[in-house]
C-alpha positions in Angstrom: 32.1 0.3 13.1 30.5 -2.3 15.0 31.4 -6.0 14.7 27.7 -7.3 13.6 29.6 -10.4 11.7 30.9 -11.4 15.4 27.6 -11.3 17.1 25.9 -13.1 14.5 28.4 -15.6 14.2 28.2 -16.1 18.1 24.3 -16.3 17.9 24.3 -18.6 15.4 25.9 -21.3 17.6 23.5 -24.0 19.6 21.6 -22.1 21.9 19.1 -24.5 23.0 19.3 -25.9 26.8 19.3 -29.9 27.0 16.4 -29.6 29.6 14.6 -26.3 27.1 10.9 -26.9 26.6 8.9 -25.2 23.8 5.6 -24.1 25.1 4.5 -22.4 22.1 5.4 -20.4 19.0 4.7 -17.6 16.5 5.9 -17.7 12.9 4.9 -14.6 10.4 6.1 -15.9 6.6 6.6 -13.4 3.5 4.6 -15.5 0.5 6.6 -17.6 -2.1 7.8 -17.0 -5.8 5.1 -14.7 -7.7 4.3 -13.0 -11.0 5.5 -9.1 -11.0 3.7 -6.8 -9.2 3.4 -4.1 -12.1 1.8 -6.6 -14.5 -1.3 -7.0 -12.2 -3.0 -10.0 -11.1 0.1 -11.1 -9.4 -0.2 -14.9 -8.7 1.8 -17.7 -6.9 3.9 -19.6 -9.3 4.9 -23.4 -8.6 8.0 -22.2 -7.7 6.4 -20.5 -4.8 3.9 -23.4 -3.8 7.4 -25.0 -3.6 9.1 -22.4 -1.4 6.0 -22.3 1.1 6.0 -26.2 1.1 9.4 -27.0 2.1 9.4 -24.3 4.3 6.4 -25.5 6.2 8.0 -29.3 6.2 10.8 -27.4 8.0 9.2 -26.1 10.6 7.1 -29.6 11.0 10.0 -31.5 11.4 11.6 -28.5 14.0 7.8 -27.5 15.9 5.5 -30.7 15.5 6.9 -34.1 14.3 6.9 -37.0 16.4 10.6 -36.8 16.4 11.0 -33.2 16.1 14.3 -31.1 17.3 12.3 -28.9 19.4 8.9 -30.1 19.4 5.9 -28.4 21.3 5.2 -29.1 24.0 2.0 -31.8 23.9 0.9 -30.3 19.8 -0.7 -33.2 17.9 2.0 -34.8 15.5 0.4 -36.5 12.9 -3.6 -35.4 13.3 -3.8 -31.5 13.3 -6.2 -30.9 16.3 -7.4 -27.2 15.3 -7.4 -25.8 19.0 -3.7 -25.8 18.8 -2.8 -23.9 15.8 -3.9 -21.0 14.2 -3.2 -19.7 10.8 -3.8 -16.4 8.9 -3.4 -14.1 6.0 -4.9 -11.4 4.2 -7.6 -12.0 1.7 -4.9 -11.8 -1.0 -4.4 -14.7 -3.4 -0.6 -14.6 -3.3 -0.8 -14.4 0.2 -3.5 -16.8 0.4 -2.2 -19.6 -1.5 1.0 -19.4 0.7 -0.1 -20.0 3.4 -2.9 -22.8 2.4 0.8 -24.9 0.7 2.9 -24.2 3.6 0.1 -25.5 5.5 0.1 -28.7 3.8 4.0 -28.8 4.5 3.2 -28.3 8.2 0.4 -31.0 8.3 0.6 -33.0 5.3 -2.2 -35.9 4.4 -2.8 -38.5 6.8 -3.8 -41.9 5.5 -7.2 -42.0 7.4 -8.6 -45.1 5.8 -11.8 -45.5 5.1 -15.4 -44.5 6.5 -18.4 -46.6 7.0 -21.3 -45.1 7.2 -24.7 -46.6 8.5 -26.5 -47.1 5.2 -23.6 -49.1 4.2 -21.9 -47.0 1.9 -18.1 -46.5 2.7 -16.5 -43.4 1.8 -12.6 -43.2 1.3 -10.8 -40.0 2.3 -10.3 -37.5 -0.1 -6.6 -36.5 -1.6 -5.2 -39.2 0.2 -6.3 -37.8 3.8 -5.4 -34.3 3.0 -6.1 -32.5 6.3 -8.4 -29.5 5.9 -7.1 -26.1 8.1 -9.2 -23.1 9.0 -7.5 -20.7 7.3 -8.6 -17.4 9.0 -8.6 -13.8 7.2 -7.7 -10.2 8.0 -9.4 -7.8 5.6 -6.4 -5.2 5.7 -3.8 -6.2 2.7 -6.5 -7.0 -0.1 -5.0 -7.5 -3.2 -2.2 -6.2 -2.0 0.3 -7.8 -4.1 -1.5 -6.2 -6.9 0.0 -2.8 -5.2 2.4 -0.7 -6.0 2.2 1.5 -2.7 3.4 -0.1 0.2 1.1 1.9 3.0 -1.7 1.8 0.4 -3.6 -1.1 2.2 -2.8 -0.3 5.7 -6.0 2.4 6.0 -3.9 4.3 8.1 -3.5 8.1 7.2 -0.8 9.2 9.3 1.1 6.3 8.4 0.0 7.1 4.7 1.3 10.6 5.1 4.7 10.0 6.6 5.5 7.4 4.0 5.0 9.9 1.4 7.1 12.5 3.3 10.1 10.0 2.4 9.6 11.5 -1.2 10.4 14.8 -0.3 13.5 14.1 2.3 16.8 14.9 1.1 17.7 11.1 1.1 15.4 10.5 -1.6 15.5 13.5 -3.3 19.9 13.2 -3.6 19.1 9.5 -4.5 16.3 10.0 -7.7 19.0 12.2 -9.0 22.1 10.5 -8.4 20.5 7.1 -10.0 19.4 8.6 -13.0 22.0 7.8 -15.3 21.6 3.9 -14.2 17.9 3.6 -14.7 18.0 5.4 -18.1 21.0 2.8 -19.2 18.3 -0.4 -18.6 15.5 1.9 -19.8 15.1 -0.7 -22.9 14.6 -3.5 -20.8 11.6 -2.4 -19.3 10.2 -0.1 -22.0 7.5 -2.4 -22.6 6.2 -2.1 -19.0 7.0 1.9 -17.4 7.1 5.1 -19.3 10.5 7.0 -20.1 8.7 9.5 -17.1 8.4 6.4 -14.9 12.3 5.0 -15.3 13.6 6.2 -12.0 14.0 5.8 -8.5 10.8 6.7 -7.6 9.8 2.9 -9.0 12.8 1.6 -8.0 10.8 -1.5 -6.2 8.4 -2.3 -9.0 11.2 -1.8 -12.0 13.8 -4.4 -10.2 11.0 -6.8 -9.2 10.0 -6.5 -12.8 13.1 -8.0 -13.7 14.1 -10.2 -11.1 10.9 -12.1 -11.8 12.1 -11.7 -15.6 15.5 -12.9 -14.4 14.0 -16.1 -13.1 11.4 -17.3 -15.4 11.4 -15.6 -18.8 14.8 -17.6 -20.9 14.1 -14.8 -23.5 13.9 -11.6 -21.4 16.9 -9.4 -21.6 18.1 -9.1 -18.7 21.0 -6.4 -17.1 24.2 -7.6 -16.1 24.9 -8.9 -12.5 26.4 -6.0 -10.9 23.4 -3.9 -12.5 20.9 -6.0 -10.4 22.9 -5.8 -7.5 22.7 -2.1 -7.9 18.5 -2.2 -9.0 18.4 -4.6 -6.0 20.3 -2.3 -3.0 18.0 0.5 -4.5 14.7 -0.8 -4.4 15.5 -2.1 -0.6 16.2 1.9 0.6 13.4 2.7 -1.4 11.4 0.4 0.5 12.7 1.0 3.9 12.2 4.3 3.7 8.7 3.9 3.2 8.4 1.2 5.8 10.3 2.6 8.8 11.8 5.8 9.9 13.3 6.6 14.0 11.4 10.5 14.1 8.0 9.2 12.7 6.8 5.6 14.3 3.9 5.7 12.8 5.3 4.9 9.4 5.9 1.3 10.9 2.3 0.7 11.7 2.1 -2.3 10.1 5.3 -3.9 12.4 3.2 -2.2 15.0 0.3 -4.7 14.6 2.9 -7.8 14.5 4.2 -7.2 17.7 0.6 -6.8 19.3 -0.6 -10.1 17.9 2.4 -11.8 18.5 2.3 -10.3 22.4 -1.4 -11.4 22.2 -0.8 -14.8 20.9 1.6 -15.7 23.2 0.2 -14.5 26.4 -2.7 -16.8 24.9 -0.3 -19.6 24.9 0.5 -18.6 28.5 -2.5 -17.7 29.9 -4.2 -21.0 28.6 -1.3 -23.0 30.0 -0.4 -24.6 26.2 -3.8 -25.1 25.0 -2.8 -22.8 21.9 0.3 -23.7 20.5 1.1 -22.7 17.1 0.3 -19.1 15.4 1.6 -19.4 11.4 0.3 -16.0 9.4 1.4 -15.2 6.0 1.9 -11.3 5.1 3.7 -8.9 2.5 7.6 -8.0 3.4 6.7 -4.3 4.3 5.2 -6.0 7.9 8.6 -7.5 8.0 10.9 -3.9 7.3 8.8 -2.4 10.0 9.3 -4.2 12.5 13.1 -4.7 11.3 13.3 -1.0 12.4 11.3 -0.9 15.5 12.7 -3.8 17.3 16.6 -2.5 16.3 17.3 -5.0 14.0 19.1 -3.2 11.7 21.8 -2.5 14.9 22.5 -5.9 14.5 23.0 -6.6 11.2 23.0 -4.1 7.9 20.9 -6.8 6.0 17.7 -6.2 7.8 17.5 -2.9 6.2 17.1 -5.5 3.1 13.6 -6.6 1.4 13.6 -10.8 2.7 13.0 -13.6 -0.2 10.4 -15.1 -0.8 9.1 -17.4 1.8 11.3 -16.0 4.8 9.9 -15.8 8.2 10.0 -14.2 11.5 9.7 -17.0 14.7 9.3 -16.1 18.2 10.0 -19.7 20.2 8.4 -19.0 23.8 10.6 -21.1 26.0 11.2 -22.5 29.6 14.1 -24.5 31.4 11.6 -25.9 34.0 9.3 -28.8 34.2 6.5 -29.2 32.2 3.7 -31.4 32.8 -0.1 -31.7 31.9 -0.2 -31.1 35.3 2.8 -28.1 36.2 3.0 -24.9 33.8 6.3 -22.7 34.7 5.4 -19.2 36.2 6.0 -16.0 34.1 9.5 -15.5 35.6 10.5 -18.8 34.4 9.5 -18.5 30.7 12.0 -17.0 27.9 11.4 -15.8 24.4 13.8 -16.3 21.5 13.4 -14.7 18.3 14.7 -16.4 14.9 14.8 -15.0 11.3 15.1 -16.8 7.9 15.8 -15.0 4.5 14.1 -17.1 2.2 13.0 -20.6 2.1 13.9 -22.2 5.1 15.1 -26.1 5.2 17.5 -28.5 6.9 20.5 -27.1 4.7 19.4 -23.5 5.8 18.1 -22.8 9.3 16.9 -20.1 10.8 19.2 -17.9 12.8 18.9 -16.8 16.5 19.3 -12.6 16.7 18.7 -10.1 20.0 15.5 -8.0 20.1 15.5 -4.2 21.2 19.2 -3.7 21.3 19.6 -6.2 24.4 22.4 -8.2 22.7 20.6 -11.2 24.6 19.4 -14.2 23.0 16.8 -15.3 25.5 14.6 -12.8 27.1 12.7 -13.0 30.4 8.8 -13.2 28.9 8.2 -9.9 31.3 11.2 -8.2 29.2 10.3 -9.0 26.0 6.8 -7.6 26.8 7.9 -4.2 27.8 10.0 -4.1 24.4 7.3 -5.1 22.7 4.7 -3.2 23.8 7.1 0.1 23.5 5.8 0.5 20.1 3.0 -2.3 19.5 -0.5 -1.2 18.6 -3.0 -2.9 21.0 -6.4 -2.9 20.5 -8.9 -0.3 18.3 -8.9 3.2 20.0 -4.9 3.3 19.9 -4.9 2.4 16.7 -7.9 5.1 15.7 -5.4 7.6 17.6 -2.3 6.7 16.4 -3.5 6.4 12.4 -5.6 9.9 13.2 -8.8 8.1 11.7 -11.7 9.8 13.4 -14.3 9.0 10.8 -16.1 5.1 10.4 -14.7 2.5 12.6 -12.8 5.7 14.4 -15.6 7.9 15.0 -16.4 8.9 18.7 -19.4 7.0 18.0 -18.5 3.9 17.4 -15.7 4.2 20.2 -18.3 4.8 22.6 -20.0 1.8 21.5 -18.0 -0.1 24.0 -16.3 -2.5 21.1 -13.0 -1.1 22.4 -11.3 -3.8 24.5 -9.2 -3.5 28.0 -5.7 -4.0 27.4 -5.0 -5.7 30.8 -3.5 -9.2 30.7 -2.5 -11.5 33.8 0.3 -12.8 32.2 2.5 -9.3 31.9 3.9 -7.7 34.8 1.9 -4.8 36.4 4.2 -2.3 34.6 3.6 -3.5 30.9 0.5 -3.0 28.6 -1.5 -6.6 27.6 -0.7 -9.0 25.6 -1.3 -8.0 22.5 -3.8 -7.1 19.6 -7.6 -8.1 20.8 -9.2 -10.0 18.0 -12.1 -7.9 18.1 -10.0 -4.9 17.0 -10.4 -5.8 13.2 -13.2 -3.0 13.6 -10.5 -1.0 13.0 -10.1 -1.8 9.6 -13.6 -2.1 8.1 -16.3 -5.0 7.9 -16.0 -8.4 7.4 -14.9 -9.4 3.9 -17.3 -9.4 1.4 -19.0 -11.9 0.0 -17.2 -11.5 -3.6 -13.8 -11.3 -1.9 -15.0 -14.5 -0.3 -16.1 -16.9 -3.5 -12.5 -15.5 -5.1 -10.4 -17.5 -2.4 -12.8 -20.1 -2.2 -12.0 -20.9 -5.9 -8.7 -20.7 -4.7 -9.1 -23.3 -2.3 -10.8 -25.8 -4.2 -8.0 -26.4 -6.4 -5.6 -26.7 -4.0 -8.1 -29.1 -1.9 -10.4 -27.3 -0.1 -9.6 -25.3 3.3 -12.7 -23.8 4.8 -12.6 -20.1 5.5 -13.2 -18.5 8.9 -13.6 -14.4 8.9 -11.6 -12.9 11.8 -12.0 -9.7 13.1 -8.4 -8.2 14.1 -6.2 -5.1 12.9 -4.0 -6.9 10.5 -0.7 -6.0 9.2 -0.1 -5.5 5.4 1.5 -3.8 2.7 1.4 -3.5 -1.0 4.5 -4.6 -2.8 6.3 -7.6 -2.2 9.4 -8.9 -4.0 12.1 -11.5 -4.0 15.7 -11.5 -2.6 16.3 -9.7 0.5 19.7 -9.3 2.2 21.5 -7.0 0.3 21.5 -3.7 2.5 20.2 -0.3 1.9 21.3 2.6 3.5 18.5 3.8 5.7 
């Protein structure tokens, strides 16, 4: 059995050079605290504004404070200049809402004064400076925490096809009849929500989140006993990972597919542009999160990533150099480094985030040219591979539309001549559909307003999604 307690333990130590710059970095966040999933609309609860919140004051204080532990390299501190970050989610209200109150976290309201204006009037800022953030949206993952079916909003029909194939593997089948017994003995505690048909394995997901939120927020709920939930819980994460990843069939990972490609893409942005984008911050549901889990070995490294995360975690790539940076010097491609970090659940000064290896490397720190070639093993770049990989031929996919020259070149100056680009184009949204509707549009613009008013900007990329998403993460499942 390998030692994964030893290698975590000896990643976890300091690992940052006295002379390291950041140059940039990517963070993907699960959303915060939220209603069930199976008693649809599922909404953000103040718990999870709170999550999101503190978790973006985290990263403030590690990425963009004046006084930051590993501050960016020339990002605004105090004044959000919107060149420099970049934030996304679907057009999901859970998933929304995240990411507009971990923005506030990130860059909270500035004390701008007062505004004179010509005719004399003077006009005070609004919400005591509260700093409004484009908030850009990827049509893939509507409503998807309304979802019980995690591939359901991916549009992808092979990935579609080999996540129900997981129903009919022996795993599942020797599980649904093994677990029986257990999920008839709570049957009475979630009678008033599934059918006597439905209390199985089959909705092992929706029945534990069902009562975890229960566990959390409803003082009259009866609720199993601990050891119960701990069973429900390691349950409902191999039911989920075997819908989100499996070694023979890629394709069921789509979705940690499209992460790595707009990770690889924002980066090389960062590199390409010598700094001039800085910070990438999208929220998304945890089946993004279990895919790429399994594609980038992970789950070599430690059995928990086979898991569901908590609410708020989040996935951090850190693109790093040991050489001199200046407005005026940029380190070459052979001297920049990327380190990935992961956080199960709402991340704070009492609990950090926690350096592990990508792609089986046992490394902490990978040469940018290496951690390309990993990630572009299995990332999904731009629309035609995606068209071929998914087998979509009809719509966006038709040899039509193809031909229509609104596929884009892969190359990218910043890989090494043997790798693919740098990542997801953002013209491949295509992929997916047309730009979200208008209705879609005045729903998170309601949103919006009561949380103070972000303005929208419709982007055009392949985006990563799921349907369900839950709470705690890190107990393992088998896979």
């Amino acid at each position: 059995m390998r030692c994964t307690t030893c290698l975590v333990a000896a990643l976890a130590a300091p690992l940052v050079a006295a002379q390291e710059t950041v140059l940039g970095v990517y963070i993907f966040s699960r959303h915060g605290d939220r209603t069930a999933k199976s008693t649809p609309p599922a909404n953000l609860t103040d718990l999870g504004y709170d999550q999101v919140f503190t978790s973006g004051t985290y990263y403030r204080n590690r990425y963009i404070s004046s006084d930051a532990t590993q501050r960016i390299f020339g990002i605004n501190s105090d004044i959000v200049k919107q060149s420099q970050l970049t934030a996304s989610a679907p057009a999901d209200t859970v998933l929304q809402n995240s990411a507009l109150g971990f923005l506030q976290g990130l860059y909270p309201p500035t004390q701008l004064g007062s505004q004179k204006l010509r005719n004399g009037t003077t006009v005070q800022a609004p919400l005591n400076g509260y700093q409004l953030i484009p908030l850009q949206t990827v049509e893939t993952g509507t409503n998807s925490e309304n979802s019980a079916w995690l591939q359901g909003s991916t549009n992808c029909a092979n990935a579609q096809i080999s996540s129900n194939a997981y129903y009919s593997s022996a795993q599942y089948l020797e599980t649904l009849s093994r677990t029986q017994d257990l999920y008839n003995s709570i049957y009475s505690d979630i009678n008033g929500t599934f059918s006597q048909s439905q209390g199985d394995f089959k909705n092992g997901y929706t029945i534990w989140d069902l009562l975890n939120v229960a566990s959390i927020h409803n003082a009259t709920a009866t609720i199993p006993d601990d050891e119960t939930m701990a069973q429900l819980k390691y349950l409902a994460d191999q039911h989920e990972f075997g819908l989100a990843y499996n070694e023979s069939e890629p394709i069921r990972a789509v979705t940690g597919s499209i992460i790595a490609a707009e990770v690889m893409e924002a980066l090389n942005t960062t590199i390409t542009g010598k700094g001039k984008s800085k910070l990438n911050v999208q929220f998304g549901a945890y089946s993004g999160m279990l895919s790429f889990f399994g594609l980038a070995n992970l789950t070599n490294v430690n059995p928990d990533f086979y898991g569901v995360p908590n609410y708020a975690s989040s996935l951090v790539w850190e693109l790093v150099t040991n050489t001199t940076v200046s407005s005026s010097s940029w380190p070459s491609n052979d001297e920049i480094f990327v380190r990935f970090l992961f956080h199960n659940g709402t991340t704070s000064s009492a609990s950090e985030p926690v350096v592990y290896p990508l792609f089986n490397t046992n490394s902490s720190l990978l040469s940018w040219n290496d951690f390309a070639s990993g990630m572009n093993k299995f990332s999904i770049p731009d629309q035609q591979s995606w068209c071929q990989a998914c087998g979509n031929t009809t719509g966006v996919c038709s040899a039509a539309y193809l031909d229509g020259g609104d596929s884009v070149s892969t190359s990218s100056s910043s890989n090494s001549s043997s790798s693919k680009s740098g990542g997801m184009s953002k013209a491949v949204a295509g992929v997916i559909g047309a730009m979200v509707t208008l209705a879609v549009i005045l729903l998170i613009e309601g949103a919006i307003v009561l949380l103070g008013g972000l303005r929208l900007v419709s982007k055009k990329r392949i985006a990563r999604s799921s349907s369900h998403t839950s709470e705690v993460g890190g107990s393992p499942a088998k896979a």
